[in-house]
N, C-alpha and C positions, 0 to 999 in steps of 0.2 A: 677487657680489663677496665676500659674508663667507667659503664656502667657500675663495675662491681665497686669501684674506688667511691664513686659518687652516693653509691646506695650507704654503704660503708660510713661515709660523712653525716649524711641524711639520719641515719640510725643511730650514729654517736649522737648528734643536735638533738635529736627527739629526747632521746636519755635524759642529756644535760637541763633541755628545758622544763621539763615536766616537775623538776620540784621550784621551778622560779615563780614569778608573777602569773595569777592562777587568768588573766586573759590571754596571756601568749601560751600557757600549758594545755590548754583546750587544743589547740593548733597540735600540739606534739601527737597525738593519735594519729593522726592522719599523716603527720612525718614518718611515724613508725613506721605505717605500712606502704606509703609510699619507696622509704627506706629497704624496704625487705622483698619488696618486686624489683626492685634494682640490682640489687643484690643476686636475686635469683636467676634473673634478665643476666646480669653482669656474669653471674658463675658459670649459666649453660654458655652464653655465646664463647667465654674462655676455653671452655671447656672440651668445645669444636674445631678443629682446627684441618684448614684448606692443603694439602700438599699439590701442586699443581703438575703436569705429566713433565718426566724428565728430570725429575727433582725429589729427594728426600729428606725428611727432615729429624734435627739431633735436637735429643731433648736436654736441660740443664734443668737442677730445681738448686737453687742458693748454693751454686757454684760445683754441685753435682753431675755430672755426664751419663746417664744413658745411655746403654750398651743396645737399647733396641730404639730400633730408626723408623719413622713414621714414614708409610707408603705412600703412593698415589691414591688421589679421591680424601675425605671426612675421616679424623681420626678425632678419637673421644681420649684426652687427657687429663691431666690435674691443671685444674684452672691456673695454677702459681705458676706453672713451668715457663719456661723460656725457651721456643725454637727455631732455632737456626737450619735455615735451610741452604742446602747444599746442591748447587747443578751437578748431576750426572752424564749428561749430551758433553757430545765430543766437543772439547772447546781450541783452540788453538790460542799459542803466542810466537807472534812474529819479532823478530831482531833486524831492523834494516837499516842501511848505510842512509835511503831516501828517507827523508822529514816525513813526518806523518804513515807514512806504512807500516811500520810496528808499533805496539804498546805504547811505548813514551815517546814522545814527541821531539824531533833532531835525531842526530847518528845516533842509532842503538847496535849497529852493527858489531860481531865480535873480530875483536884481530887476536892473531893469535902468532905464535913466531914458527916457522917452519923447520925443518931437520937441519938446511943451508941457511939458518938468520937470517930467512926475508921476512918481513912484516904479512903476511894476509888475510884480508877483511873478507869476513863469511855473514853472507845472511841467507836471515834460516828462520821455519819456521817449523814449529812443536805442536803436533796434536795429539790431546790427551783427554782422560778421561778422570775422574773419581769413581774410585771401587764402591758402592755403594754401603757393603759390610764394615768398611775400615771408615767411615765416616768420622763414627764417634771419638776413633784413636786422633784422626786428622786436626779434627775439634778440640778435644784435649790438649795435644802434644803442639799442634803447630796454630791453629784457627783455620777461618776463613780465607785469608789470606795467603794462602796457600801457592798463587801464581809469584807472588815476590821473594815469599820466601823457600820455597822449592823449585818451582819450575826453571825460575831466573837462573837463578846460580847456581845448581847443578849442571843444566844445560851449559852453560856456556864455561864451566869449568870442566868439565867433559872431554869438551871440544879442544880448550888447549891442550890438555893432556897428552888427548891421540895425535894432535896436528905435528907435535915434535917427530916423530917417526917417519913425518913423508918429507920429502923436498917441495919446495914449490911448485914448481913445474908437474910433479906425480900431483898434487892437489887438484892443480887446475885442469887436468888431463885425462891421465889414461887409471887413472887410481884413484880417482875421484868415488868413481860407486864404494870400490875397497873400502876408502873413509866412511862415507854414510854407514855403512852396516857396521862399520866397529862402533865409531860414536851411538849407533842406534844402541847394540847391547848394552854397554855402557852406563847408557842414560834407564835404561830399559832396567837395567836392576836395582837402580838407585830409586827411579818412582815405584816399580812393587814393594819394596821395604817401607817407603812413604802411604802406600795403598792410592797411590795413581796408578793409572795403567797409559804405557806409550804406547799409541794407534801407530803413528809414523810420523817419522823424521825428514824436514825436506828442506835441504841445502839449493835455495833459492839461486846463490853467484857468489860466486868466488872471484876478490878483484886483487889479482898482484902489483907490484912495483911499474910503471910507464916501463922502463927499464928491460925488464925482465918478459913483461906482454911485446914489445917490440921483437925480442929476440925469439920469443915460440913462433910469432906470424911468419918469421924468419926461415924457423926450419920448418913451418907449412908448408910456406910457399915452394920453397926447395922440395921438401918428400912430395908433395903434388906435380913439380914438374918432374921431376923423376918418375915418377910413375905415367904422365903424361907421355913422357917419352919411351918409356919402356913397351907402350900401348902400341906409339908407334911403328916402334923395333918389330915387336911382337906381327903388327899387321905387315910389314914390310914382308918379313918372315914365309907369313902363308902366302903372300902375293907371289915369292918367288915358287915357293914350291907347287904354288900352283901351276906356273908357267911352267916349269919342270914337267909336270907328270901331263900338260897336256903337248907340251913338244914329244914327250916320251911317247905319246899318244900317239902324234902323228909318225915321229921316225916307227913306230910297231906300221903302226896303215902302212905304210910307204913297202914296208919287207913284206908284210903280206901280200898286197897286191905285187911288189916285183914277181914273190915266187909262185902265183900263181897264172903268171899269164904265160902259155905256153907257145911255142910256134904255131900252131894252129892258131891260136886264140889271134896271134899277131897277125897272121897272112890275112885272117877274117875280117881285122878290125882295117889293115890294107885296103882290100875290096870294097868295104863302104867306103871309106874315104873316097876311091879312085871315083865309085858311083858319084858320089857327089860334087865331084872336082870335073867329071864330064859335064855333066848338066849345068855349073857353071859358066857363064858369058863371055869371063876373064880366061878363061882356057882356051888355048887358041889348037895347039896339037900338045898332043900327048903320048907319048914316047915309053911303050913298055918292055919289059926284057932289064938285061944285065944279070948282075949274080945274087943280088940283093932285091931282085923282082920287084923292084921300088921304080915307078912311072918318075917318067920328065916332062916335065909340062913347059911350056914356051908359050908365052904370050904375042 
């Protein structure tokens, strides 16, 4: 466009000159066509236009909008148009309680009031996309600007919405995932309608009352020593019954071998003993006989 604006000027000036003072009118030929290479210069490079990857671009002509969106790579236009280009790549916006970690700079975080009137601050971050087709609608309807004035405040209007239905404690807990995926629809239909598309939703921390975080550590602590202790119980448990089934063990040995050792079995196991109670030092006489044919031995 600068070329074209310049050649443009250059071309009027020649015009203008050429009926004035016939030294300076000689010069105007050569403005002409200097004029008209610029022009030309001016119209094609206008008339080229860069879209870079990840990005497409919406055409306006004097306040017009173009229903078709220029691709990636050289696209040949009307040199007058005006295009705005638009990112497609996933882009994210973050909401955080910390200075500098979201978007605007200080607490950005959303508090929201819970189903039990406790205050709680969520930060969260949104990843999304632009529809490539709905570009033009975006451009029209809402601009460029699109991360202020949709992303922002649908999101985080969203989010209060749903957050009424849980208690505090379900937020920060065991219904936490629950929330994510309601807010995710949610939010999920309001950017198709807009021609965004939600990638995903991610509930960074959830911070309650001092108050109320005191009192969950509370019943941690407790449901962990309960269950610590049940752990116990439980081993205590098999310890016994283990003890059980190996005494059980032994009194079984114990009847078996009573019932099977018979008189015979006994007199035999007599007889070694008496053999080795002979050949012992300590045996001085040994005394066999009685009724019980059980030896006396006297040192």
């Amino acid at each position: 466009m600068f070329f074209l604006t310049i050649g443009l000027l250059i071309l009027i000036t020649g015009y203008v000159l050429q009926s004035s003072d016939r030294n300076i009118a000689q010069y105007t030929r050569y403005m002409k066509i200097v004029g008209v290479a610029l022009v030309l210069v001016g119209g094609l490079t206008a008339s080229i236009r860069q879209i870079d990857a990840g990005t497409i671009g919406v055409q306006s002509l004097f306040g017009k909008v173009s229903d078709r969106v220029l691709e990636n790579g050289l696209n040949l236009v009307n040199p007058l148009v005006t295009v705005a280009v638009f990112d497609t790549k996933t882009q994210n916006y973050t909401m955080a309680a910390i200075t500098n970690e979201g978007e605007l700079s200080g607490d950005d975080a959303i508090r929201v009031l819970s189903a039990d009137g406790l205050e709680v601050v969520i930060d969260l971050t949104v990843l999304y996309k632009v529809l490539p087709s709905s570009a033009p609608s975006i451009f029209k309807d809402i601009g460029t600007d699109y991360k202020d004035k949709i992303v922002r405040p649908v999101t985080r209007t969203r989010i209060r919405d749903n957050a009424v239905y849980y208690d505090a404690v379900s937020l920060y807990s065991k219904r936490r995932d629950e929330f994510q995926d309601r807010i995710y629809k949610s939010i999920d239909k309001d950017f198709k309608d807009r021609g965004l598309i939600l990638e995903q939703l991610l509930i960074r921390n959830i911070n309650l009352p001092e108050s109320v975080k005191k009192s969950i550590e509370s019943k941690i602590n407790a449901e962990q020593d309960a269950q610590k202790m049940e752990f116990v119980l439980q081993k205590e448990k098999q310890e016994a019954e283990r003890m059980r089934v190996e005494a059980q063990g032994i009194a079984d040995y114990q009847t078996i071998i009573a019932q099977s050792l018979t008189d015979r079995q006994l007199q035999y196991e007599m007889i070694n003993a008496q053999k080795e109670l002979a050949k012992s030092p300590n045996a001085k006489i040994v005394i066999m006989g009685g009724k019980s044919n059980m030896p006396l031995i006297l040192n």
